[in-house]
C-alpha positions as CSV (number, residue, x, y, z in Angstrom):
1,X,16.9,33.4,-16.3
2,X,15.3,31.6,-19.1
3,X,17.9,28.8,-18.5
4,X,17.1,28.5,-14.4
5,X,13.2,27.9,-15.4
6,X,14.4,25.8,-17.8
7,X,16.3,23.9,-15.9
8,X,12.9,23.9,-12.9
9,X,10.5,22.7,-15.6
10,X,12.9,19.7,-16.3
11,X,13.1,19.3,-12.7
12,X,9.4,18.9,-12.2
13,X,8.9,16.5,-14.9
14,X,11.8,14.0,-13.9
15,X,11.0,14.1,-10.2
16,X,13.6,15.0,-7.8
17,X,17.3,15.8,-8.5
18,X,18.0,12.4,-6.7
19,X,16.4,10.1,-8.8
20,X,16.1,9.1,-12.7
21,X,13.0,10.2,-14.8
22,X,9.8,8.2,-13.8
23,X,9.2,5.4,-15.6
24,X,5.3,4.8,-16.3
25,X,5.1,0.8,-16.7
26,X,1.9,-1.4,-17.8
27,X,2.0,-4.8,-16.6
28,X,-0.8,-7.5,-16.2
29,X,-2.7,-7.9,-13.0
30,X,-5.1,-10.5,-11.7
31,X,-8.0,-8.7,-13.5
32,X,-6.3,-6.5,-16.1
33,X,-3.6,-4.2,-16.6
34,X,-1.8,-2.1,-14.1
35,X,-0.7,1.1,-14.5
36,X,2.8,1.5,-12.2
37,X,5.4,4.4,-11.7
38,X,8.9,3.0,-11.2
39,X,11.2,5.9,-9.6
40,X,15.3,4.4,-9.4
41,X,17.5,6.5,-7.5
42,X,20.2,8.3,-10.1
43,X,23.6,7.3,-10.2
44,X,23.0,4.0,-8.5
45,X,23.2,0.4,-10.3
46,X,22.1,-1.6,-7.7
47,X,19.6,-0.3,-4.9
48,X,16.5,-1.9,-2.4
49,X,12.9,-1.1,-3.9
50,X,9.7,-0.6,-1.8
51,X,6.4,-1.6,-3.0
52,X,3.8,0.9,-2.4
53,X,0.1,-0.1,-2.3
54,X,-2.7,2.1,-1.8
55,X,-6.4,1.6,0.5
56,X,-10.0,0.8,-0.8
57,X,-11.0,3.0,-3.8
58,X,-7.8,4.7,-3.6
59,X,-5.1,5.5,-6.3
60,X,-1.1,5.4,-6.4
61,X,-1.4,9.4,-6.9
62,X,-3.0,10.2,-3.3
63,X,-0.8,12.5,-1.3
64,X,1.1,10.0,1.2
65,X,2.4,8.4,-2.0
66,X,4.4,10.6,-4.1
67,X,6.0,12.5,-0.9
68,X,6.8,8.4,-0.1
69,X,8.5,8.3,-3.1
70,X,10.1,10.9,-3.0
71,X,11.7,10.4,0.7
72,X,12.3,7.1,-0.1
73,X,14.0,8.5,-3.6
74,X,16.3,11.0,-1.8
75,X,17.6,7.9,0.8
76,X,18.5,6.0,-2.2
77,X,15.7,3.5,-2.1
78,X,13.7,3.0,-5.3
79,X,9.8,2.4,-5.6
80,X,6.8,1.0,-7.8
81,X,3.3,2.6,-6.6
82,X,0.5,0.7,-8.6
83,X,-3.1,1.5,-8.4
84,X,-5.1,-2.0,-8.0
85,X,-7.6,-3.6,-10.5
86,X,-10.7,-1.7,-10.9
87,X,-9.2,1.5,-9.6
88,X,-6.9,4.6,-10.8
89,X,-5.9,3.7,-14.2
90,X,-5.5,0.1,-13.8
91,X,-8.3,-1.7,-15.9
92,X,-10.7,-3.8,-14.3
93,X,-14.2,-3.3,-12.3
94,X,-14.3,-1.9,-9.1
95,X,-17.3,-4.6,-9.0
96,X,-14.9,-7.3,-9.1
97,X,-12.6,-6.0,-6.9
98,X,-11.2,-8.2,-3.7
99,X,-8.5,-8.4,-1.6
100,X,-7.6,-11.8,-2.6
101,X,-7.2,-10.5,-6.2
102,X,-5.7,-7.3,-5.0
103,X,-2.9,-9.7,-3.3
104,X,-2.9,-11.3,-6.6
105,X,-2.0,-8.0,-8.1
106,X,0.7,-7.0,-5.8
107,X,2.4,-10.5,-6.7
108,X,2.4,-9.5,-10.0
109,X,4.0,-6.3,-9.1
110,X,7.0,-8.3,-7.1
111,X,7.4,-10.6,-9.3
112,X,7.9,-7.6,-12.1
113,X,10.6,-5.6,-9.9
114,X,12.2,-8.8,-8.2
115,X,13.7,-9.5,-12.0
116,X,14.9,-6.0,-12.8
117,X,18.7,-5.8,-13.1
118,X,19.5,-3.1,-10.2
119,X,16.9,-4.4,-7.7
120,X,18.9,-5.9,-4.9
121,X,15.8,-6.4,-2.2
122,X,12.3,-5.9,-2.1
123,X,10.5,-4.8,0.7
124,X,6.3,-3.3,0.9
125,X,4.3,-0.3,2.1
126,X,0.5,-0.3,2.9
127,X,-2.0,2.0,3.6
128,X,-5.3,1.3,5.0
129,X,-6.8,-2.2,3.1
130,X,-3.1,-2.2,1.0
131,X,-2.0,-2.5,4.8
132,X,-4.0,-5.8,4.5
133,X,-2.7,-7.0,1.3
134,X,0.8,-5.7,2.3
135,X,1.0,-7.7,5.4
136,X,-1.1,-11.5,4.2
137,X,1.8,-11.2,0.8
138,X,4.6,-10.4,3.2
139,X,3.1,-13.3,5.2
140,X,2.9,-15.7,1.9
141,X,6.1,-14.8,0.3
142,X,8.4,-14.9,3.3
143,X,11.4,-13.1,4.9
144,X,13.6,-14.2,2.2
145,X,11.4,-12.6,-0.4
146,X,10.1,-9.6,1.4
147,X,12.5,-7.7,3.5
148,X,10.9,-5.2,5.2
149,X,7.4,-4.2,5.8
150,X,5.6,-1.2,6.9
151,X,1.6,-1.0,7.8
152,X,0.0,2.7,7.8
153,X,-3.4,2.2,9.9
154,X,-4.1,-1.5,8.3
155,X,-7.6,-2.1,8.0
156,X,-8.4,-5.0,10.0
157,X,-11.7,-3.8,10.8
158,X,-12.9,-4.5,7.1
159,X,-13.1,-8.5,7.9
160,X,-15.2,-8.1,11.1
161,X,-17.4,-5.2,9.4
162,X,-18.4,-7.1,6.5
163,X,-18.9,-10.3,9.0
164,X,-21.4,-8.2,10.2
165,X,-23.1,-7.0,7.5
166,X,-22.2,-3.6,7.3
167,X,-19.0,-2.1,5.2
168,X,-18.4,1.5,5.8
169,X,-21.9,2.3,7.9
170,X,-23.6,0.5,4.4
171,X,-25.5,-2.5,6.2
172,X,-26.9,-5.4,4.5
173,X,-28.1,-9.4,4.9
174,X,-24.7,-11.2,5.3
175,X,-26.4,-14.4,5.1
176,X,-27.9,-13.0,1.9
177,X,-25.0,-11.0,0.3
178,X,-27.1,-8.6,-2.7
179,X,-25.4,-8.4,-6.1
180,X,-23.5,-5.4,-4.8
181,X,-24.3,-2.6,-2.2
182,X,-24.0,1.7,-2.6
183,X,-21.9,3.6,-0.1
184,X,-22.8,6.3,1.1
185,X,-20.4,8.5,-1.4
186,X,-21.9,6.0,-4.1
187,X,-19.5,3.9,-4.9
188,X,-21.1,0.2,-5.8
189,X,-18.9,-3.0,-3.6
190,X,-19.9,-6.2,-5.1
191,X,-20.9,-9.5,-3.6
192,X,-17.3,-11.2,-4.5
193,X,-16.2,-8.7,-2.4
194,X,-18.6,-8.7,0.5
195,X,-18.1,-12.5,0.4
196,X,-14.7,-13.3,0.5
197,X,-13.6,-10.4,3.2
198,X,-15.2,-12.0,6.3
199,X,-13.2,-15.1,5.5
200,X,-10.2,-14.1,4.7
201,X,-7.3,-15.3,7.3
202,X,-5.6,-12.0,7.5
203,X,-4.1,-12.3,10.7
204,X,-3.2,-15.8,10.4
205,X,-1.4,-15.7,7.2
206,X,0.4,-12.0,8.3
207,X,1.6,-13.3,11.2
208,X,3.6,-15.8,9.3
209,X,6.3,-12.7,8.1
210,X,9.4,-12.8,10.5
211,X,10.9,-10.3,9.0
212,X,11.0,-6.5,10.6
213,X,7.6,-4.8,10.4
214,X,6.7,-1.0,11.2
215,X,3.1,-0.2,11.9
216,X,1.6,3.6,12.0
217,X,-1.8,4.2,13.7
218,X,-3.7,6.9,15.2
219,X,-5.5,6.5,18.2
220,X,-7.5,9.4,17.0
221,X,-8.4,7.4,13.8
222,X,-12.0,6.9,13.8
223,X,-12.4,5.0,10.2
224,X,-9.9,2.0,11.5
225,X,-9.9,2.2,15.3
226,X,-6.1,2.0,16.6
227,X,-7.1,-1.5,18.2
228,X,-6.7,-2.8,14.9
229,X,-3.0,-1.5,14.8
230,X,-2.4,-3.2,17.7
231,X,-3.8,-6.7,16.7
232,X,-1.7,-6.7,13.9
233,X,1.5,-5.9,16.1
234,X,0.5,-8.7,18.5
235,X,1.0,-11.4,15.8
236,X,4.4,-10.3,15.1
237,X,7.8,-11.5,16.6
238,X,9.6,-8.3,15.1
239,X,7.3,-5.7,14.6
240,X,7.3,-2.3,16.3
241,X,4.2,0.0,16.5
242,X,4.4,3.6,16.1
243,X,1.5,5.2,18.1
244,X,0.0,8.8,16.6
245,X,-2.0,11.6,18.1
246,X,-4.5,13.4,16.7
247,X,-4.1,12.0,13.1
248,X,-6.9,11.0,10.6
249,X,-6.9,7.8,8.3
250,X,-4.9,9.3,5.8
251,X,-2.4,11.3,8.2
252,X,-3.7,15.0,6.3
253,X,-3.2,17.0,9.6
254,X,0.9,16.4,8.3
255,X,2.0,13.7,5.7
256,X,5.9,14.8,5.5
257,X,6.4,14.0,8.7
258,X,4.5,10.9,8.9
259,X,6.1,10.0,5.5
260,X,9.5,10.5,7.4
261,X,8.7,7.8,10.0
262,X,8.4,5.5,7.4
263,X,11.5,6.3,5.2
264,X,13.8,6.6,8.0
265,X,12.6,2.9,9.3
266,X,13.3,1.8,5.8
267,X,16.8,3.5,5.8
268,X,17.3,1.7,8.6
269,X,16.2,-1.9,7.2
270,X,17.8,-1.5,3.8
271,X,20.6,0.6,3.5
């Protein structure tokens, strides 16, 4: 009996039976380290790898993640999930935080797991603003480079908000961007920020990936409207968008199975 719990402890630590103990790595970002967790599927010495990237003041540790990982693990597919500059235990100031230095981040990332021994492609996975990064790298680094993509309710909506002059119901001057502005759960977004996001060419530069592209989207999601899912899948030659009912932002109402969608298209794409 002692053994069996024994033998569940070890189990819990390492991650699933199907892949080798996680591997915690620190690795420099635009704006500071990154803290990373590298999962390679056991008993494999070559394998594809998925780049996961979490949304605006999230963390690689939110719940679609790890049960991405894990999936993904059990299919034979390795991952990295990173948490961006200025947010989970990466270093950094929220303060500073953009999405052009986020993409600058996630570059570093790939261009980490593109030299490891084993990794035989790389493909990318992003929810909510990591949709955004996901799609404008795939879009900069090319089919040849990225394989595979996969967008969960990409946040499109952030460049015409902060156009506007309002980020998350938060509205201010965007002629006359303050230092930084307080959400309403009072987190502080600074003016680099605010700045650069109206600007930014998202759809312009995403639209340059050929390769194959998934996108998830709720037409129930009411912090990215489901228009935004489907402006993202009209700039695509090979992209496929998966509709969802009566799911929030971050898919809660049931993760596995959304999770699922997504591992099974990269099954599909890389194995």
């Amino acid at each position: 009996m002692k053994k069996l719990a024994l033998i569940l402890v070890v189990a819990l630590l390492t991650g699933c039976v199907h892949a080798q103990p996680k591997q915690k790595i620190t690795l420099q970002g635009d704006h500071g380290k990154l803290s990373a967790i590298l999962q390679i599927p056991k008993d494999k010495k070559t394998y594809p790898l998925v780049m996961i990237m979490h949304g605006f003041n999230g963390h690689k540790d939110m719940p679609l993640f790890p049960e991405l990982e894990h999936q993904l693990n059990e299919r034979g597919i390795a991952t990295i999930r990173f948490d961006f500059n200025g947010q989970g235990e990466s270093e950094g100031s929220f303060l500073d935080m953009t999405i052009p230095n986020e993409i600058e981040d996630a570059r570093k990332i790939y261009e980490y797991v593109r030299q490891l021994p084993g990794v035989e492609s790389v493909s990318a996975v992003g929810h909510s603003q990591g949709g955004v990064v996901a799609s404008m790298l795939a879009g900069q680094l090319g089919a040849d480079k990225i394989k595979s993509i996969a967008l969960l309710a990409p946040a499109g909506e952030l460049k015409d908000d902060t156009a506007k002059g309002d980020l998350f119901g938060t509205q201010y001057d965007p002629e006359n961007i303050p230092e930084y502005i307080t959400l309403y759960i009072g987190l502080k977004v600074g003016r680099a920020f605010l700045a650069t996001t109206p600007h930014l060419p998202i759809y312009e530069v995403a639209s340059q990936y050929t390769g194959p592209v998934l996108i998830v989207h709720s037409v129930d999601d009411e912090l990215v409207p489901y228009v935004y899912g489907e402006r993202f899948k009209q700039g695509y030659k090979n992209a496929h968008l998966e509709t969802l009912h009566a799911f929030d932002h971050s898919f809660t109402q049931d993760v596995p199975a959304v999770i699922n969608l997504v591992a099974t298209f990269f099954s599909e794409q890389l194995l």
